[in-house]
N, C-alpha and C positions, 0 to 999 in steps of 0.2 A: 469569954466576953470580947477576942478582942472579932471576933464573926460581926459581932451587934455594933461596933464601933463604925465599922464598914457601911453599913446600911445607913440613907438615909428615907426625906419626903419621897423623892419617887420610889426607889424601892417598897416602901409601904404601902404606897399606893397600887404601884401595881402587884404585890401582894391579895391585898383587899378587893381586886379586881376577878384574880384566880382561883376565889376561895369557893364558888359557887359551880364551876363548871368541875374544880377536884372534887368536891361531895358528889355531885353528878355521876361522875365517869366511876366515882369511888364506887357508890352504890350500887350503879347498874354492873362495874365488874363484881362485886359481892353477888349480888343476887344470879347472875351468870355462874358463879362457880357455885353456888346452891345447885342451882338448876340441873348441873351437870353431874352433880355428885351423889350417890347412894342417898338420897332424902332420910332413910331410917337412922344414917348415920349421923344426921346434922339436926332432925329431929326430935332424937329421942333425949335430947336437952332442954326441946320445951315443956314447961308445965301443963298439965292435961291433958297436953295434947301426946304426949309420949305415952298414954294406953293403951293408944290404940294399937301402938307395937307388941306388945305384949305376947310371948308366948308359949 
C-alpha cells in the first residue's frame, strides 16, 4: 500500500493516458510472436479450429 500512497491526480492521469497505446503495442507484439511461432503449436488450443491438425 505504501506504492498507492505515492501516487497522486497527475500520476493517474497520466496513467489513463498510456492505457491505450500499451493494449496497442501489447497486441501487435502478441500477434507478432504468433506470427513467428510454429502456428500448430499455438493453434491447436483453439476450438474447431484445431481438426484441422489432426493426424
Amino acid at each position: 500500500m505504501s506504492l498507492l500512497r505515492g501516487l497522486g491526480k497527475k500520476h493517474i492521469e497520466l496513467a489513463t493516458k498510456w492505457v491505450a497505446p500499451v493494449i496497442t503495442y501489447g497486441t501487435a507484439a502478441s500477434l507478432g510472436v504468433v506470427y513467428f511461432t510454429d502456428w500448430k503449436v499455438v493453434l491447436q488450443y483453439v476450438p474447431f479450429y484445431n481438426t484441422k491438425f489432426e493426424e
